[in-house]
C-alpha positions, 0 to 999 in steps of 0.5 A: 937333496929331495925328489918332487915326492919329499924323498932323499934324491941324488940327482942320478935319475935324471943324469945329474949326479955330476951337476954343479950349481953354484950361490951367487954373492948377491943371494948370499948376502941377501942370505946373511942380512936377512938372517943377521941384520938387527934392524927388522926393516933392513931384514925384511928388504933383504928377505924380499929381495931373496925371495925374487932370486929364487923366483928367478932361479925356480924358473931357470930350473923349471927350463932345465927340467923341460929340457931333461924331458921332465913333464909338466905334471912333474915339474908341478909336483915338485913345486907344490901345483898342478901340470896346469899351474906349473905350465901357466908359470913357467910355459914362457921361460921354458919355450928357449929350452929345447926339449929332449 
């Protein structure tokens, strides 16, 4: 795994290192058709259909982070943006989130 800076990152920072994520059968398969399905189109639906599922699952772990005490600028970082473009993005999922 990699830190906000691109750098090996075991997750022990931030109390992690016991964490367990698991892949859902619907992103999986969205997976294996985008890469495997010969028909360009059929691909090109299981790809955007991916790329949603992850959209998903960004803002779910953004609302983890806000509630393992991470800042917005953190949060930023590791997702390529500004403090303030990450807060704009993720400011409504993370409020059910208790903060630390």
């Amino acid at each position: 795994m990699l830190n906000g800076r691109g750098e090996p990152d075991d997750g022990s920072a931030h109390g992690l290192e016991h964490a367990s994520r698991s892949v859902s059968h619907v992103m999986t398969a969205a997976w294996e058709t985008a890469l495997r399905d010969p028909d360009p189109l059929v691909a090109l639906v299981a790809t955007r259909a991916l790329g949603e599922l992850l959209s998903t699952r960004e803002v779910t772990l953004a609302a983890e982070a806000m509630a393992e005490g991470a800042t917005w600028g953190e949060i930023g970082s590791s997702v390529g943006v500004s403090c303030q473009a990450a807060w704009e993005r993720f400011h409504n999922e993370s409020r059910s989130s208790p903060a630390k």
